[in-house]
C-alpha positions in Angstrom: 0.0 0.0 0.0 2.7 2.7 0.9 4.4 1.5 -2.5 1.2 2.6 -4.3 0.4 5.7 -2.0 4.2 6.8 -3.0 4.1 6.7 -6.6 0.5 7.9 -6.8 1.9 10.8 -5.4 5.4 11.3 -7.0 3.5 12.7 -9.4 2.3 16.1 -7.1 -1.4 15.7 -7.9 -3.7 17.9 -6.5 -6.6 15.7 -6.5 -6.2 11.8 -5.5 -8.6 9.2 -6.3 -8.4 6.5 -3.3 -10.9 3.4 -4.0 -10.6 1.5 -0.6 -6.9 1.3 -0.6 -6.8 -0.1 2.7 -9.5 -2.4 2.4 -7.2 -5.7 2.6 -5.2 -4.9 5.6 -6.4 -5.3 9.5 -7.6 -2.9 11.8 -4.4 -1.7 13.6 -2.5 -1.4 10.4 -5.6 0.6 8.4 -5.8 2.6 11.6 -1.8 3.5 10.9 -2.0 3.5 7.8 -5.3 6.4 7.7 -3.0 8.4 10.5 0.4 8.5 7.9 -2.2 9.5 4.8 -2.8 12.7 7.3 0.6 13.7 8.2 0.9 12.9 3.8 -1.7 15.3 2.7 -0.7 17.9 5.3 2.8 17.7 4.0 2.2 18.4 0.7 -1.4 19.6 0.5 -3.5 17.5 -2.2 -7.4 16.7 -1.8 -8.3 13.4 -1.7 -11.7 12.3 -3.3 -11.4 8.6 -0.8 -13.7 5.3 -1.3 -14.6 3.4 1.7 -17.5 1.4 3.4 -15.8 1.9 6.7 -17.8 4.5 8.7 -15.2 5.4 11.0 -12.7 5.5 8.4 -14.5 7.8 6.6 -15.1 10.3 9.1 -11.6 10.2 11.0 -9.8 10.8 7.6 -12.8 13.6 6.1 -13.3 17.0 6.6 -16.6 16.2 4.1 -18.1 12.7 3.7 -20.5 12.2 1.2 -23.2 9.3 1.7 -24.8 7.7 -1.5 -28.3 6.1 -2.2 -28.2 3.1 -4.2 -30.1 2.3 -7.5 -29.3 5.2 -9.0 -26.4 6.5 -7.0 -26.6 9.8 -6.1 -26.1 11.8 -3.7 -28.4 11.5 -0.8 -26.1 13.5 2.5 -23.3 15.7 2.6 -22.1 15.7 6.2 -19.2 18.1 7.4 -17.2 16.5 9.7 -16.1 19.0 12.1 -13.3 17.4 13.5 -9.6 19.2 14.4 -6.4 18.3 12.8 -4.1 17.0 13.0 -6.1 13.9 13.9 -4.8 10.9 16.2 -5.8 7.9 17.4 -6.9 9.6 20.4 -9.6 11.0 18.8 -10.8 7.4 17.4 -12.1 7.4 21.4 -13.6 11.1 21.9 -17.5 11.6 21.9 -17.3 13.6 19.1 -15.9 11.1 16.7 -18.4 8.2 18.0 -21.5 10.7 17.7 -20.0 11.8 14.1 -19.6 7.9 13.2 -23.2 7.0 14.6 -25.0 10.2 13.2 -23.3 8.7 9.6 -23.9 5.3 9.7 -27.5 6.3 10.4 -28.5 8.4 7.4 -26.5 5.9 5.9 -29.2 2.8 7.2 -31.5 5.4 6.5 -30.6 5.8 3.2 -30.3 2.6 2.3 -34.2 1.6 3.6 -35.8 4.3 1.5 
């Protein structure tokens, strides 16, 4: 994954297109992997438009997540995640992040029932 993530970006793009790029590793490693992505895009300060199913993964790496309805997709929320950088693992256990991840997956069930 860092192999990828490296020459993805030794191009300078502005804009990254991530499509679950951690989707095959465990928790712990996603978990570091999401926290170096950070300190990456904070370093050299590209947007990243970033494809998960993973609720908190979603909100701990966005400043924006975008929830889509299914059949056709579109877009059904646009949730700002107001959440401080830099962002740790700390934060994975504030009430903040859990009521941000439940308030998500919600209109995400939601979304999905409609």
């Amino acid at each position: 994954m860092r192999a990828s993530i490296a020459r993805a970006l030794a191009t300078k793009p502005r804009i990254l297109l991530m499509d679950e790029p951690f989707a095959a590793l465990d928790e712990m490693t996603r978990d570091r992997m999401n926290e170096e992505l950070l300190r990456l895009r904070a370093e050299h300060h590209w947007t990243a438009l970033f494809v998960t199913h993973s609720v908190a993964e979603a909100v701990f790496l966005s400043s924006r997540v975008i929830v889509l309805a299914p059949h056709p997709g579109r877009i059904a929320h646009d949730l700002d995640i107001d959440l401080p950088y830099p962002r740790t693992s700390e934060m994975r256990e504030s009430k903040e992040f859990d009521d941000l991840v439940n308030r998500t997956s919600r209109l995400l069930r939601e979304t999905h029932r409609a």
